[in-house]
C-alpha atoms as an extended CHARMM CRD file, in Angstrom:
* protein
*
       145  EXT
         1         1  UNK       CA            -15.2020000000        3.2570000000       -7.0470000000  PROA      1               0.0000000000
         2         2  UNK       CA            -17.1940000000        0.8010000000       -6.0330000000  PROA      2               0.0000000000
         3         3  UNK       CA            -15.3080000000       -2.4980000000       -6.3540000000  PROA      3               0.0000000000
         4         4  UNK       CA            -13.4730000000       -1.5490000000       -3.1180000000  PROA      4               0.0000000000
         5         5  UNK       CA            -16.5110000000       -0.4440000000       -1.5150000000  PROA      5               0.0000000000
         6         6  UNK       CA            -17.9270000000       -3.7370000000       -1.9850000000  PROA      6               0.0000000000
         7         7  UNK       CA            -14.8770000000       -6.1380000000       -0.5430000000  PROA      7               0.0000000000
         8         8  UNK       CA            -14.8740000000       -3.7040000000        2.6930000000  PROA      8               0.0000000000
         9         9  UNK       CA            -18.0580000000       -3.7500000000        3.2010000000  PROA      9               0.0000000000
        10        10  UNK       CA            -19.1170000000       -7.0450000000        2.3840000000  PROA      10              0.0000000000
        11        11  UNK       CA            -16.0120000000       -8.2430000000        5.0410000000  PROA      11              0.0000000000
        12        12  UNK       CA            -17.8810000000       -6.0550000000        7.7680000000  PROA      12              0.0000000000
        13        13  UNK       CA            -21.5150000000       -7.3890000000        6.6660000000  PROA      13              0.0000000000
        14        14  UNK       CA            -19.9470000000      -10.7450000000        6.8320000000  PROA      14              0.0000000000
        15        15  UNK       CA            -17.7670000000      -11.4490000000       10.1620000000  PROA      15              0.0000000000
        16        16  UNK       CA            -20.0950000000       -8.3100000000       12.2560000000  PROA      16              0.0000000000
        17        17  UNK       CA            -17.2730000000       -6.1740000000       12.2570000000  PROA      17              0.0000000000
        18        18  UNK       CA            -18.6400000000       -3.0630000000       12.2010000000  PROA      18              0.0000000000
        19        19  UNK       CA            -17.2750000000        0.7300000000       12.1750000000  PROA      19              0.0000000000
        20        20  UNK       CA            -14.7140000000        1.7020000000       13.5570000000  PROA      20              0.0000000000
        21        21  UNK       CA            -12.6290000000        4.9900000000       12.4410000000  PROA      21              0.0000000000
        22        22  UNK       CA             -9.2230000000        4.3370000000       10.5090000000  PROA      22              0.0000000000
        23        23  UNK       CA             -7.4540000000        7.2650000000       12.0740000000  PROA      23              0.0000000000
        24        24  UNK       CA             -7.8240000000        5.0280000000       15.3600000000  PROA      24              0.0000000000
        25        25  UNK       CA             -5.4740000000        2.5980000000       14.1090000000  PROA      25              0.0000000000
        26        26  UNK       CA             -2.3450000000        2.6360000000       15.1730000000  PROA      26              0.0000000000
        27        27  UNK       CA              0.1780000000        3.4150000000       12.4010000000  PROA      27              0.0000000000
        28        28  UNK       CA              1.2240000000       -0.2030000000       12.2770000000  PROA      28              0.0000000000
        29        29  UNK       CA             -1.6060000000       -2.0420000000       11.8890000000  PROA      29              0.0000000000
        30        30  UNK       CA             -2.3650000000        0.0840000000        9.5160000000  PROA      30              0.0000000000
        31        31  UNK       CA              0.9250000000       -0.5590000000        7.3670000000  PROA      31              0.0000000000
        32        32  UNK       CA              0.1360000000       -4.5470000000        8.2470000000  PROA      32              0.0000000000
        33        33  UNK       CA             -3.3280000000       -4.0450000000        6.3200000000  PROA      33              0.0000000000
        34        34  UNK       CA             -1.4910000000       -1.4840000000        3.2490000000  PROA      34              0.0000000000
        35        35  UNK       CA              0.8320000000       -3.9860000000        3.0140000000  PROA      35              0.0000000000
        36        36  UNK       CA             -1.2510000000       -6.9290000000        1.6560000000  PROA      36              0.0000000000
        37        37  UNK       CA             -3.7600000000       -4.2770000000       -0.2900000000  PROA      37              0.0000000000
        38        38  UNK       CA             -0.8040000000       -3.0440000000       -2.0540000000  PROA      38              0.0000000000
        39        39  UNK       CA              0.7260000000       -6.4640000000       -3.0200000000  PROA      39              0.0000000000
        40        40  UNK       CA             -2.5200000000       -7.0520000000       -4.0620000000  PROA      40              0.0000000000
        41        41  UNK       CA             -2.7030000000       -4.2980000000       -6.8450000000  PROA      41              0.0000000000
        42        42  UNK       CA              0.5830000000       -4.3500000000       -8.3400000000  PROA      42              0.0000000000
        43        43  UNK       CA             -0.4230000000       -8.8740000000       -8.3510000000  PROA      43              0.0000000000
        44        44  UNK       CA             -3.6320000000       -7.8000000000      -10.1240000000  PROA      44              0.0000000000
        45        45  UNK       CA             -1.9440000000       -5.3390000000      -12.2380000000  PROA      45              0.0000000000
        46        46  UNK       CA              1.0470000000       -8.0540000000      -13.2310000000  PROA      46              0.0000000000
        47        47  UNK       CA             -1.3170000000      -10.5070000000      -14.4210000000  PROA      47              0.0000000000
        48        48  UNK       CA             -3.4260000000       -8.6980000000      -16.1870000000  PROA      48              0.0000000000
        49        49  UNK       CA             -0.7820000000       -7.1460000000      -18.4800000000  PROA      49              0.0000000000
        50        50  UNK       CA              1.7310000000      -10.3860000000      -17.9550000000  PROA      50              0.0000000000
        51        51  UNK       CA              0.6520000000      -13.9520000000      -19.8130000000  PROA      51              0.0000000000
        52        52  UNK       CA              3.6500000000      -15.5730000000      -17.8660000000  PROA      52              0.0000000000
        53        53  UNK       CA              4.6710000000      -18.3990000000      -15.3060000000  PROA      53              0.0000000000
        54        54  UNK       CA              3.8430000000      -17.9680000000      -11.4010000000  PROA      54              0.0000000000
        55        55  UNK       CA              7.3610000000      -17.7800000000      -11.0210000000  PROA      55              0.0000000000
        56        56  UNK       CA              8.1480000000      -14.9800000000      -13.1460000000  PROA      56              0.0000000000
        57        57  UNK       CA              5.3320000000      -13.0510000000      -11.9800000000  PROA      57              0.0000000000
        58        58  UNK       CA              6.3000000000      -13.4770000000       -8.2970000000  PROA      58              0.0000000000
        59        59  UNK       CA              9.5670000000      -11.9410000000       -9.0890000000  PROA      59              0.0000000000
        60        60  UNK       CA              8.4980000000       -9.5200000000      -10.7860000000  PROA      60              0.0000000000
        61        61  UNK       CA              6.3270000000       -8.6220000000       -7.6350000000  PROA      61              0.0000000000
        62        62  UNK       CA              8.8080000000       -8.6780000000       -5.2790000000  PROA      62              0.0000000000
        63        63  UNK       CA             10.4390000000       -5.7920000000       -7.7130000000  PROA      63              0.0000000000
        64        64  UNK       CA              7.6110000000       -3.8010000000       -6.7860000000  PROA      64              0.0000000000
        65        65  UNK       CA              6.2180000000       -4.7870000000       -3.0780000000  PROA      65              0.0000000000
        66        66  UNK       CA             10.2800000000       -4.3920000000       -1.6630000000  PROA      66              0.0000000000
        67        67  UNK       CA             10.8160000000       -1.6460000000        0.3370000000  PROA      67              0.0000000000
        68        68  UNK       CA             13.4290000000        0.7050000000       -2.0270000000  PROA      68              0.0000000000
        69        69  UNK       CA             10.7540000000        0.2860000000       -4.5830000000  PROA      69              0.0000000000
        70        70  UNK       CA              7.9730000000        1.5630000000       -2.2190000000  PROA      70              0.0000000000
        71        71  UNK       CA             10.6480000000        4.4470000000       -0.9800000000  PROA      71              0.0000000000
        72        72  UNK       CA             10.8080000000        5.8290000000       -4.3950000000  PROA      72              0.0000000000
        73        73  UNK       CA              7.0430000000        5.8680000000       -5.1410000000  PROA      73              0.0000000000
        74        74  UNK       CA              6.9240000000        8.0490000000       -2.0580000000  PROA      74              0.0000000000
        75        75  UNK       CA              9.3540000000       10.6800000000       -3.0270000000  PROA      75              0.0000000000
        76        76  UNK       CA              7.5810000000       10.5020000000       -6.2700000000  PROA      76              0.0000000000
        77        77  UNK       CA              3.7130000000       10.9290000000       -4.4090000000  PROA      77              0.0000000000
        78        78  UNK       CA              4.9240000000       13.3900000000       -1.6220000000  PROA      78              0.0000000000
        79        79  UNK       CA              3.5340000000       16.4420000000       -4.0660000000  PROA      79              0.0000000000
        80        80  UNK       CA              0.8890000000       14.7510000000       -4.7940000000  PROA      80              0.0000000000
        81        81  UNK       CA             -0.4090000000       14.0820000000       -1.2540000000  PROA      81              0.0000000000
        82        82  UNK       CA             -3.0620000000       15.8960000000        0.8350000000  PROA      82              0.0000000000
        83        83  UNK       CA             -2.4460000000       17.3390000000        4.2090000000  PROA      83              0.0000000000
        84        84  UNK       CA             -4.4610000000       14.3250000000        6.2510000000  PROA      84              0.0000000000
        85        85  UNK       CA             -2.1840000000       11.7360000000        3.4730000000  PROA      85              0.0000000000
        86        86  UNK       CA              0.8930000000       13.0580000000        4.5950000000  PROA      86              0.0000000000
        87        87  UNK       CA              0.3060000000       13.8560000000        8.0000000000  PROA      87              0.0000000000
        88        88  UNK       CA             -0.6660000000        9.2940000000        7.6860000000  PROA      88              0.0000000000
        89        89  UNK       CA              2.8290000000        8.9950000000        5.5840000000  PROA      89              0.0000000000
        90        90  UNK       CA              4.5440000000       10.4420000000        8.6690000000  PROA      90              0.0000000000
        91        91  UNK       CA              3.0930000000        8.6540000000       11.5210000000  PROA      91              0.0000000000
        92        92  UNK       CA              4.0290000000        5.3500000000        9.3950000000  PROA      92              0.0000000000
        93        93  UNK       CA              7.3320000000        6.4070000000        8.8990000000  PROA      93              0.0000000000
        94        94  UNK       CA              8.0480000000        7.2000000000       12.7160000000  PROA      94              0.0000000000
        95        95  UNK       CA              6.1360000000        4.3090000000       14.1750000000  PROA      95              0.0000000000
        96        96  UNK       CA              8.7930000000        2.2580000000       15.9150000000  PROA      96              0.0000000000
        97        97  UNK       CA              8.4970000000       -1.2060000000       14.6180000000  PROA      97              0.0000000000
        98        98  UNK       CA             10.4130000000       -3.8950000000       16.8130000000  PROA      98              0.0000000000
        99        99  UNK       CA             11.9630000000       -5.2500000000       13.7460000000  PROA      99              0.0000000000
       100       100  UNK       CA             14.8380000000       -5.1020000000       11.4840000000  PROA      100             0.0000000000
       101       101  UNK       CA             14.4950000000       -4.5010000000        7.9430000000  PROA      101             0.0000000000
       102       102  UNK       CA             16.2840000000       -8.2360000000        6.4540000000  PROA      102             0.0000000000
       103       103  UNK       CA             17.3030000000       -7.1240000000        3.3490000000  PROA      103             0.0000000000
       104       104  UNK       CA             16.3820000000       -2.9260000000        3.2520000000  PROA      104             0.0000000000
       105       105  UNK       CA             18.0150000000        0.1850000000        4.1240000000  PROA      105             0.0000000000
       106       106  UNK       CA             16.6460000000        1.1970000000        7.4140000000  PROA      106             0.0000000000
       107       107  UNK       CA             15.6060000000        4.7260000000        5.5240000000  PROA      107             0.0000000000
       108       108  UNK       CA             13.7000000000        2.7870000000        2.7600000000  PROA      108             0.0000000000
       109       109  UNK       CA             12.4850000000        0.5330000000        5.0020000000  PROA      109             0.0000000000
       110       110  UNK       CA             10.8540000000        3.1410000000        7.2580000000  PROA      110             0.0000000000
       111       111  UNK       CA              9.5910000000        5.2250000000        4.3170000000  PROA      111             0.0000000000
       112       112  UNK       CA              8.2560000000        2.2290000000        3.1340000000  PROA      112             0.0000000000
       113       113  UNK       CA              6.5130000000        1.6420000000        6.1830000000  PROA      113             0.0000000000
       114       114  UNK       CA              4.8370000000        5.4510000000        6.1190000000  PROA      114             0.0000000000
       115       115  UNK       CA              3.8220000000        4.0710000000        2.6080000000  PROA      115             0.0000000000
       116       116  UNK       CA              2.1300000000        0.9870000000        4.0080000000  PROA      116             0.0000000000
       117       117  UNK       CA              0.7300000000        3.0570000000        6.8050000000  PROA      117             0.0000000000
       118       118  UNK       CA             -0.8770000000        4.9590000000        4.1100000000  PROA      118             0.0000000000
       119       119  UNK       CA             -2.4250000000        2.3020000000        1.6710000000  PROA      119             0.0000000000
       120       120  UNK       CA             -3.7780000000        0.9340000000        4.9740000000  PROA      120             0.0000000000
       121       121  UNK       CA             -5.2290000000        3.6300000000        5.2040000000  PROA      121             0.0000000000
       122       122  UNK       CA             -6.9380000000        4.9020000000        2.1510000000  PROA      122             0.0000000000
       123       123  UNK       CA             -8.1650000000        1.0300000000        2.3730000000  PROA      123             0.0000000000
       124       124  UNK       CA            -10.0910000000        1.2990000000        5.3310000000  PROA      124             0.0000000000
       125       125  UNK       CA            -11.2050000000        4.7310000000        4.5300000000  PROA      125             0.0000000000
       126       126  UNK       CA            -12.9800000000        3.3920000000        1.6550000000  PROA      126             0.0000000000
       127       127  UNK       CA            -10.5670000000        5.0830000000       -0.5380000000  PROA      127             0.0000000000
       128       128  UNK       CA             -8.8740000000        2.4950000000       -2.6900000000  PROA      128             0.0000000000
       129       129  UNK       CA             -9.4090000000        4.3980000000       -5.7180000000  PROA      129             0.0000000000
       130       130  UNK       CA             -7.0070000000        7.1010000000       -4.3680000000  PROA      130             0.0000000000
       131       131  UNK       CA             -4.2980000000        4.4410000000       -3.5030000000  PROA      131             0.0000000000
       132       132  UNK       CA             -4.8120000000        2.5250000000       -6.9730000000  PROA      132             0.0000000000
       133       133  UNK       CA             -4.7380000000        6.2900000000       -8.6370000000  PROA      133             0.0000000000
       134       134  UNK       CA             -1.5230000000        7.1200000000       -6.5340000000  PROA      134             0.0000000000
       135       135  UNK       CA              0.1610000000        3.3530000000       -7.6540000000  PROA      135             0.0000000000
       136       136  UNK       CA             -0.8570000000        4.1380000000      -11.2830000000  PROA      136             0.0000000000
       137       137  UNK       CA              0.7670000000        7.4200000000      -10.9810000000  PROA      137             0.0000000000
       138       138  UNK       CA              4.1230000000        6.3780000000       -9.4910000000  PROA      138             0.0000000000
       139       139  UNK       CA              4.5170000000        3.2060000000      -11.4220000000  PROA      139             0.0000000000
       140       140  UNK       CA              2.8050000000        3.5970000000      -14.7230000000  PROA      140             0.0000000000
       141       141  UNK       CA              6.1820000000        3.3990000000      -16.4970000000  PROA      141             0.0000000000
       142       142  UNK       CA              7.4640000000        0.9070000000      -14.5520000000  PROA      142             0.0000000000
       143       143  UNK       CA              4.6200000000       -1.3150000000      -15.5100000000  PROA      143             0.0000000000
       144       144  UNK       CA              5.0820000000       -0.8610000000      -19.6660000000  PROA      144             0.0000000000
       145       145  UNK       CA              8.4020000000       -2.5880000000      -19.3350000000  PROA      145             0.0000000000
């Protein structure tokens, strides 16, 4: 896909930031970056298939960027996941964050972490097609409501 391609690279053309190998991220920052390129599909997604107010759309969002939501898509993608994916999912999972979840389970909220971890990921791995294929996968229902 080359969309993805494009935004990746064109941020490394553009602020010199060069190459440097995903798997060298710690599973955090990784989940820090999934987070936002996550949000920013299921945003996309919303208003493309949504004519409706900001407001409506941002709760609709939250719906899907919380962290049961995200939990479930996992149990749902586990089968679906290579060896290296998982192997990502886990060491998200585990990381030890030095926060609380506000308003999560501390089991969703960690799974939802390993999912973060993982969008991160396939992100900087120039793999965004996966992720967006995984989302479509997991949610595709959930989005003809």
């Amino acid at each position: 896909m080359a969309s993805e391609i494009e935004l990746l690279d064109s941020l490394k053309d553009q602020f010199n930031l060069g190459e440097k190998d995903p798997k060298s991220y710690s599973p955090l920052v990784l989940a820090y970056v999934g987070d936002c390129i996550y949000e920013m599909i299921i945003r996309t997604v919303l208003v493309h298939k949504r004519d409706s107010q900001v407001q409506k759309l941002h709760k609709e969002a939250t719906w899907f960027v919380k962290a049961a939501t995200q939990a479930m898509i996992v149990e749902k993608l586990m089968p679906l996941l290579s060896e290296e994916e998982q192997d990502v999912y886990r060491r998200g999972k585990n990381a030890k964050s030095h926060t609380a979840p506000k308003n999560a389970d501390l089991g969703d909220y960690h799974k939802a972490t390993g999912f973060e971890a993982l969008a991160g990921y396939l992100y900087l791995s120039h793999n965004t097609g996966r992720l967006i294929d995984l989302v479509k996968v997991a949610l595709e229902d959930e989005f003809d409501k």
